[in-house]
C-alpha positions as CSV (number, residue, x, y, z in Angstrom):
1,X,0.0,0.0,0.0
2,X,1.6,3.6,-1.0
3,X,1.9,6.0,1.7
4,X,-0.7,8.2,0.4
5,X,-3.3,5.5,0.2
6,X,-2.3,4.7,3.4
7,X,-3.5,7.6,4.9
8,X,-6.8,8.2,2.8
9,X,-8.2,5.0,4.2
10,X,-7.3,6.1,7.4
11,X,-9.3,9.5,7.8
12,X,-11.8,8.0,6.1
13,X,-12.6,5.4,8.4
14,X,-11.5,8.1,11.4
15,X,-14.2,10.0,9.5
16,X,-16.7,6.8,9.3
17,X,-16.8,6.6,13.2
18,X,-17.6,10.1,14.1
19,X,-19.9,10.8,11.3
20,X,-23.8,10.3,12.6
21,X,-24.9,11.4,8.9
22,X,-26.3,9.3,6.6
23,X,-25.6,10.8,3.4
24,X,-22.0,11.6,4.5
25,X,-21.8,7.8,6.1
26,X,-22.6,6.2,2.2
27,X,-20.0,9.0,0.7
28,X,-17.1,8.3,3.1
29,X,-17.8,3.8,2.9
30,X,-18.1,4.8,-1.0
31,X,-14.6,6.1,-0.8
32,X,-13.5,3.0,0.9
33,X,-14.4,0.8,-1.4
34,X,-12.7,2.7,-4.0
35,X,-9.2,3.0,-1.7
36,X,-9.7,-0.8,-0.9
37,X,-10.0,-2.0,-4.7
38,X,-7.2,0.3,-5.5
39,X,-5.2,-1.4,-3.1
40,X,-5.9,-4.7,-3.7
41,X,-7.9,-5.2,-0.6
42,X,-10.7,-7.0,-1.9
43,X,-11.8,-8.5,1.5
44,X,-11.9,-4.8,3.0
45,X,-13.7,-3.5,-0.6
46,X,-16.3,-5.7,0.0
47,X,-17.0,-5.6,3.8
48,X,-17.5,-1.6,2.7
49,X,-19.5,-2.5,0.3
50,X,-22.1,-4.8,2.2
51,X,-22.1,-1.4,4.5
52,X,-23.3,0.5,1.6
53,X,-25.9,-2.0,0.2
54,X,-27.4,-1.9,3.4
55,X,-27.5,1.4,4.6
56,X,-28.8,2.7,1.0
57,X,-31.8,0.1,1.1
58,X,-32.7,2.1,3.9
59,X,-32.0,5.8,2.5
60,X,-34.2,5.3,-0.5
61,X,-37.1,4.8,1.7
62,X,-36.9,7.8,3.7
63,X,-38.8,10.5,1.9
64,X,-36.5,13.7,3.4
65,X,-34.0,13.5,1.1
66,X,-33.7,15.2,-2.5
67,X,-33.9,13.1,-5.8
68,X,-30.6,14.0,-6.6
69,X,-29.4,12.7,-3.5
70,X,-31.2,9.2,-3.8
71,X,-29.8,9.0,-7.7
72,X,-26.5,9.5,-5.9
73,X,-27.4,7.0,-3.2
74,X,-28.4,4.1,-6.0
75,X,-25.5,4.7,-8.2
76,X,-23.0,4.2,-5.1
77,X,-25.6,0.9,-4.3
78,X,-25.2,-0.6,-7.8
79,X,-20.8,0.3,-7.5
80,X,-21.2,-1.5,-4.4
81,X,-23.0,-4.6,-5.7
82,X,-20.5,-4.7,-8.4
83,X,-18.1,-5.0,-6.1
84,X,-19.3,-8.1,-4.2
85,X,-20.7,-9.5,-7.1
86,X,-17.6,-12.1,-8.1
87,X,-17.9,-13.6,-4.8
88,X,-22.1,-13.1,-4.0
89,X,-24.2,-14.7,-6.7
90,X,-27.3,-12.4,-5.1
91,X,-25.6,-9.0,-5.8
92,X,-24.5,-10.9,-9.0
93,X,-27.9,-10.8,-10.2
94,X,-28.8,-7.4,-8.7
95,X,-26.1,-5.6,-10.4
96,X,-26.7,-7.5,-13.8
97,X,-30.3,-6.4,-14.0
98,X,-29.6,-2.9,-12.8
99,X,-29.6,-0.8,-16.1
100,X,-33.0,-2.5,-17.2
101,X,-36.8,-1.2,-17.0
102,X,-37.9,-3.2,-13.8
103,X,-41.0,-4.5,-15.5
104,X,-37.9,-6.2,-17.4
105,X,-36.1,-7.5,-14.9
106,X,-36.2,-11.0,-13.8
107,X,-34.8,-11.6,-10.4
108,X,-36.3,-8.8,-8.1
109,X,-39.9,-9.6,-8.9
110,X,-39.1,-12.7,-7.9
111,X,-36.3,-12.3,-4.9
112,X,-38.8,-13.2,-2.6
113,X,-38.7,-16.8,-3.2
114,X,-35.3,-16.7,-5.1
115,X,-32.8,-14.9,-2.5
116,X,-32.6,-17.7,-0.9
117,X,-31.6,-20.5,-3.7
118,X,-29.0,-17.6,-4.5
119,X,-27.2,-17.6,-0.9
120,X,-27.1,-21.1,-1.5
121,X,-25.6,-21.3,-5.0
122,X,-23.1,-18.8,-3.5
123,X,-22.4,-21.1,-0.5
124,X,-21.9,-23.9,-3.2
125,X,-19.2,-22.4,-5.4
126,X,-18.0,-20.0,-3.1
127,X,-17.5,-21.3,0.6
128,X,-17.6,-25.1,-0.6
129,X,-20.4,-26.0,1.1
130,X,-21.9,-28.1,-1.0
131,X,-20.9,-30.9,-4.1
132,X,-23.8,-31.2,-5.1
133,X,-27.2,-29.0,-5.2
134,X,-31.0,-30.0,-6.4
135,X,-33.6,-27.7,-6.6
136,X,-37.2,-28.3,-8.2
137,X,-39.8,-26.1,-8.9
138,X,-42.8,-25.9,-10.7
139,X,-43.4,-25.3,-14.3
140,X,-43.0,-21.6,-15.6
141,X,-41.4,-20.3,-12.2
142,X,-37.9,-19.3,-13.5
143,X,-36.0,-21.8,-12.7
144,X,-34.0,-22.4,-16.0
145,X,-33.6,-18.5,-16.3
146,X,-32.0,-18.6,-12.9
147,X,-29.7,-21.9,-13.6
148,X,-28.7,-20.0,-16.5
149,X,-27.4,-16.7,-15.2
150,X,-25.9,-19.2,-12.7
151,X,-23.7,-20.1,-15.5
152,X,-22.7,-16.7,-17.0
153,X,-21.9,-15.8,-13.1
154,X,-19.8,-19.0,-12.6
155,X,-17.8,-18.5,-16.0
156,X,-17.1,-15.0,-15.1
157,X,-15.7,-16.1,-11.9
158,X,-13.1,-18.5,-13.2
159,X,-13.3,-18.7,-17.0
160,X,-10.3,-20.9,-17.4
161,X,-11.9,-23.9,-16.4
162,X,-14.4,-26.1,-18.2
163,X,-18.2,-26.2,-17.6
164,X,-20.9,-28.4,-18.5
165,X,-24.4,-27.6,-19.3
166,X,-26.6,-30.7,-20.5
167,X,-30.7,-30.8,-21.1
168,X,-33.0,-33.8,-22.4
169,X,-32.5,-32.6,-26.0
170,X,-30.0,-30.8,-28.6
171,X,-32.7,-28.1,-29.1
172,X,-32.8,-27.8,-25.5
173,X,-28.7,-27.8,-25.0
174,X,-29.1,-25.2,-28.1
175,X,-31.5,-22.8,-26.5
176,X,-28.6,-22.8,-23.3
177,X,-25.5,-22.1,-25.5
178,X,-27.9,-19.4,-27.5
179,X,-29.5,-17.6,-24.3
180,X,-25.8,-17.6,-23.0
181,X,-24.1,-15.9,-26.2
182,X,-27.3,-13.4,-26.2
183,X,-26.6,-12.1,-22.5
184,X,-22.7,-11.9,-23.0
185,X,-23.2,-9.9,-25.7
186,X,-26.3,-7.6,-24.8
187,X,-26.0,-4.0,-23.6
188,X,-29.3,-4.3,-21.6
189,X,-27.1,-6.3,-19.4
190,X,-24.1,-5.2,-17.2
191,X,-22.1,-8.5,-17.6
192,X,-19.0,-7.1,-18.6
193,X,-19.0,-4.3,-15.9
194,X,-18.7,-7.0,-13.6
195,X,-16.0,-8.9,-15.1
196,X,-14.4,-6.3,-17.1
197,X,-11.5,-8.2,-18.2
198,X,-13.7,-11.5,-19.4
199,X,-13.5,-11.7,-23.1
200,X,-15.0,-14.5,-25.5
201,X,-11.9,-15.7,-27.1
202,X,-13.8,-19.3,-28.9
203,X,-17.3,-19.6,-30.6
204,X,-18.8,-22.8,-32.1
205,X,-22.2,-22.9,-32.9
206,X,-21.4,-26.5,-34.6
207,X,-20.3,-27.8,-31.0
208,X,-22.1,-25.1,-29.2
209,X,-19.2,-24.1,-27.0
210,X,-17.6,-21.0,-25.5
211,X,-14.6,-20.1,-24.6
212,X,-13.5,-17.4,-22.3
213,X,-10.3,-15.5,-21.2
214,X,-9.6,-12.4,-19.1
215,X,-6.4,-12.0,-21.4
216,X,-8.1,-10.6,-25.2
217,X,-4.6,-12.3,-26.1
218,X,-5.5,-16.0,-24.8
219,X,-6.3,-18.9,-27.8
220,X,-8.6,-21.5,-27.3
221,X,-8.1,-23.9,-24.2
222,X,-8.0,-27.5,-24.8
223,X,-11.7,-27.4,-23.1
224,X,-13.7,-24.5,-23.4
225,X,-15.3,-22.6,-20.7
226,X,-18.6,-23.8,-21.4
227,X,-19.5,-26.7,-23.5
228,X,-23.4,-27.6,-24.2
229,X,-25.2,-30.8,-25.0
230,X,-28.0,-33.6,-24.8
231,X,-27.8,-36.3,-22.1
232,X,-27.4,-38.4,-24.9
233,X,-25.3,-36.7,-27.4
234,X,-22.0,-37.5,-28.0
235,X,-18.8,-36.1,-25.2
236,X,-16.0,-38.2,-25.9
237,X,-12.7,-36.5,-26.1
238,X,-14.4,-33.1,-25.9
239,X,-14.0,-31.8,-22.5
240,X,-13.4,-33.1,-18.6
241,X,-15.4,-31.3,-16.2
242,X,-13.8,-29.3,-13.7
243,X,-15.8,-26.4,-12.4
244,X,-19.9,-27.4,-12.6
245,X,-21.8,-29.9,-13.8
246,X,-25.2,-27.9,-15.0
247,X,-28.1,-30.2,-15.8
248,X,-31.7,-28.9,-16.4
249,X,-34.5,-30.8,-17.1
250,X,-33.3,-34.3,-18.3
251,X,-36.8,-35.5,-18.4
252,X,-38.3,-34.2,-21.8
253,X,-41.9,-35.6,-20.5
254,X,-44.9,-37.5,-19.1
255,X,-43.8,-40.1,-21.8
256,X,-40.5,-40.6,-20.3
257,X,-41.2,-40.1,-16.8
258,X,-44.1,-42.6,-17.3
259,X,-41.5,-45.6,-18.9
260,X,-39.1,-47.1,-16.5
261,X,-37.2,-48.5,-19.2
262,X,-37.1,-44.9,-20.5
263,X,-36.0,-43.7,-17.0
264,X,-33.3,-46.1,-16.6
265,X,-32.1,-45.0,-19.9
266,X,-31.8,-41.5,-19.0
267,X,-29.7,-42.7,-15.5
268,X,-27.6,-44.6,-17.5
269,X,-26.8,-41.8,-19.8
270,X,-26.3,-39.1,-16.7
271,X,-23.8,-41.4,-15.3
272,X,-21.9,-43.1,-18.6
273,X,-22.1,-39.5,-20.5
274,X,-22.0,-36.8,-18.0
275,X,-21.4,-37.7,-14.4
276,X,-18.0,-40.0,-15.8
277,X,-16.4,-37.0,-17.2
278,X,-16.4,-35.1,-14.0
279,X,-12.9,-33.9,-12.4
280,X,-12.7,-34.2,-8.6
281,X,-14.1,-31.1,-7.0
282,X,-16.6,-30.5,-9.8
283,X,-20.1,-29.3,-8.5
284,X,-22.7,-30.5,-9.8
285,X,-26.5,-28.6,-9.4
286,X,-29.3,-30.3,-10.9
287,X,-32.8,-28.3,-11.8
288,X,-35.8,-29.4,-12.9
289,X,-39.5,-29.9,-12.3
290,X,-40.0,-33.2,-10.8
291,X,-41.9,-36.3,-12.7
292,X,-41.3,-39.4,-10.6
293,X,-39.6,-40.5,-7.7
294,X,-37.3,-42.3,-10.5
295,X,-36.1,-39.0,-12.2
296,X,-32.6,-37.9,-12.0
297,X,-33.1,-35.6,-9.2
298,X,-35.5,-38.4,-7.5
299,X,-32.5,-40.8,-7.5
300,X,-30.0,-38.9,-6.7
301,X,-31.7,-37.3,-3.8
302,X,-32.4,-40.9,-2.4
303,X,-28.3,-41.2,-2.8
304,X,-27.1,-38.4,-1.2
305,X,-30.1,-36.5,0.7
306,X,-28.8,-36.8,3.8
307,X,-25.5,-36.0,3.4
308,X,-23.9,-32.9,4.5
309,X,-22.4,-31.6,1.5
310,X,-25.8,-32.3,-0.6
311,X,-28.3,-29.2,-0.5
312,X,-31.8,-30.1,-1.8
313,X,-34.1,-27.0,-2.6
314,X,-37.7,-28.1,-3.0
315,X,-40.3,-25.0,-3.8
316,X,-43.7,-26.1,-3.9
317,X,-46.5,-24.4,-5.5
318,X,-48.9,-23.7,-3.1
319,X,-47.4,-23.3,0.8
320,X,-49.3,-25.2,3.5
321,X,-52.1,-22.9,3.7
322,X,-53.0,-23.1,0.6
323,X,-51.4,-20.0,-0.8
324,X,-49.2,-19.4,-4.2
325,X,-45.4,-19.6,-3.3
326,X,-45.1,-17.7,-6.9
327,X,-47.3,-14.9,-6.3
328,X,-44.6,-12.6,-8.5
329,X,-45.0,-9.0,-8.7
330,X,-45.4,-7.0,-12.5
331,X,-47.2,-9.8,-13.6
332,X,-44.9,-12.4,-14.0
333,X,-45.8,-15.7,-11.4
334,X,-48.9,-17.3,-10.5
335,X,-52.0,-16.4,-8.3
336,X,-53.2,-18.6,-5.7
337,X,-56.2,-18.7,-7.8
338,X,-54.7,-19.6,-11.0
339,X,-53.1,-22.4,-9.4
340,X,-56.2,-23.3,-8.1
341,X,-58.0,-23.9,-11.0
342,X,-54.8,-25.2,-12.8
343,X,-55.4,-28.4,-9.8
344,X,-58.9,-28.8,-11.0
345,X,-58.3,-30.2,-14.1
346,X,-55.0,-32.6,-13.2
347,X,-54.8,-36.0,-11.7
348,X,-53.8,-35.6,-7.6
349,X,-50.6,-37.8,-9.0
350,X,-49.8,-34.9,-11.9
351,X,-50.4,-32.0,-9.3
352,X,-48.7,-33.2,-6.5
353,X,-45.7,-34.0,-8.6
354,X,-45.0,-31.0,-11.2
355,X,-46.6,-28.3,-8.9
356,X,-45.8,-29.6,-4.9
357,X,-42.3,-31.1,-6.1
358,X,-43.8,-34.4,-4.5
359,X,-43.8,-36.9,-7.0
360,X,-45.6,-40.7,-6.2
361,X,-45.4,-43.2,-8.6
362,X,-48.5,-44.4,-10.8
363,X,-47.5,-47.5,-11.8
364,X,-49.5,-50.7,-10.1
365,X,-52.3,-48.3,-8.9
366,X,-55.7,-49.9,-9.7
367,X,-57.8,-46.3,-8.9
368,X,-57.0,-43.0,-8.8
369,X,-55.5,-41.9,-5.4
370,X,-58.0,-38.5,-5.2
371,X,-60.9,-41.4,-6.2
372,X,-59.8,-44.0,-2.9
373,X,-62.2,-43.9,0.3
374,X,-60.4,-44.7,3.5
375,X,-62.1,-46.5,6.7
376,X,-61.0,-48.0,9.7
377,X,-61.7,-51.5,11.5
378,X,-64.2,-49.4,13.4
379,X,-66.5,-48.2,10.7
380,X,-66.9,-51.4,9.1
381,X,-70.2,-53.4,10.1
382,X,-69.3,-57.5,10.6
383,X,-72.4,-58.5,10.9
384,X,-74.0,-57.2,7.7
């Protein structure tokens, strides 16, 4: 640390402990940050910046201050979330999203319910918590959308090693490596603000890879940064796993999840094609809307669900009283009521399994479970 650097951070955090002014509080942590990351400090940038984050959440609320003051306040929150955004997948997606209209935006409508899958993403590739992570959800809630900015965070992070992203079909592995190139290169989003230094040094549409660098000078690695494919389709020679193992929705269907010759199948390809490849230390996170109790997730979770260093993220549809988990605001999730009438016309086998993550299995059932009466010993009459 130079000598004059030195002693900016130290009035300033002389000036941090007398000050009982919030506006002057935000300016002085601001200036922090700033020293910290010019220092190399990250550790000290960031504890300033959590100190920002949460003292603005409160100064935009408080109606006494000007509008030039609270345009000052966010821009020093979105520097801030910048700042701890390599290490916090949350202000990752805050800081992302920041430049867009918020009827645009897809985490804060919906931070409600997904804060929390994003603390522990961020204890899974951050603080090694986790190997391995599930999380289900129902149909249309944004779990893909999430998985996928999951990606783009964890390539940003560490772009020299190698990443795969598999779904049940090419078109579906397509639509990743697609939605992937279209954020990296968009200005809606503030990707490359975050990681300044990340540049796309490989394209393939052909093998629908990516590579990435922080050096614009870098070739091609051996692997690429992000490689995307079916269950099924062909990985030999292309890439080892090192970083994440990204699967979403390996079951294309009722069709499949109704065939156990189909579902066996699909295990067998998970393990041969994708799970084989893996490098020790790879995470893996698995998403999906849940089928049958013999689905990927269904038989990994019988596996490894209650070990320590698996995390399993179930979000039903409706909470216990009855009440829409997905209740989104601008427009975007689902009313209790809509999910009401969505139960009306599906089997209590279908509901409970896409929408309440609580999958049973059909096969061998003579009646319908909603259609079965229950009695006990005591309400039957023996001598009639």
């Amino acid at each position: 640390m130079s000598g004059q650097l030195s002693e900016q951070i130290e009035i300033l955090t002389n000036s941090l402990r007398v000050t009982e002014d919030h506006w002057d509080a935000l300016s002085i942590l601001d200036g922090l940050r700033s020293a910290y990351l010019l220092d190399g400090n990250d550790e000290q940038a960031e504890i300033a910046a959590t100190d920002i984050v949460s003292r603005a959440a409160i100064f935009v609320r408080e109606s006494k201050w000007t509008t030039e003051q609270k345009s000052s306040v966010l821009d020093k929150m979105f520097d801030a979330y910048v700042t701890l955004a390599p290490n916090d997948f949350h202000s990752f997606l805050m800081a992302l999203e920041w430049d867009r209209d918020p009827k645009e935006r897809f985490y804060q409508p919906r931070l409600s319910i997904l804060r929390s899958v994003a603390d522990d993403l961020t204890d899974m590739m951050v603080y090694d918590m986790y190997d391995i992570m599930m999380l289900s959800m129902p149909p249309g809630t944004g779990k893909s959308t999430l998985g996928l900015f999951f990606l783009m965070w964890v390539i940003g992070r560490q772009p020299d090693k190698c990443n795969l992203a598999i779904g049940y079909s090419t078109p579906m592995a397509k639509s990743f490596y697609d939605r992937i190139g279209s954020i990296d290169e968009s200005l809606d989003y503030n990707y490359h603000k975050i990681f300044p230094k990340l540049t796309r040094v490989y394209t393939s549409a052909k093998e629908l890879e990516y590579d990435f660098s922080n050096d614009p000078s870098d070739v091609k690695k051996p692997f690429s940064s992000l490689t995307c494919a079916s269950v099924g389709g062909s990985l030999t020679g292309r890439t080892r796993w090192e970083n994440l193992l990204y699967c979403d929705d390996m079951v294309e269907g009722a069709e499949t999840a109704m065939s156990p010759t189909r579902l066996e199948k699909l295990w067998e390809l998970y393990n041969s094609n994708a799970r084989s490849r893996k490098k020790e230390g790879c995470k893996e996170l698995h998403i999906g809307t849940r089928w049958s109790l013999k689905d990927p997730i269904g038989r990994l979770m019988a596996i490894y669900g209650d070990k320590p260093r698996c995390k399993i993220v179930s979000l039903p549809a409706m909470d216990e009283s009855d009440e829409s988990n997905f209740d989104y605001g601008y427009g975007v999730g689902f009313s209790t009521e809509m999910y009401r009438d969505l139960r009306l016309t599906l089997s209590t086998i279908a509901w409970n399994a896409l929408y309440q993550q609580q999958p049973i299995e059909a096969e061998g059932l003579l009646f319908p479970v909603d259609k079965l009466r229950r009695f006990s010993i005591g309400d039957i009459d023996f001598e009639h």
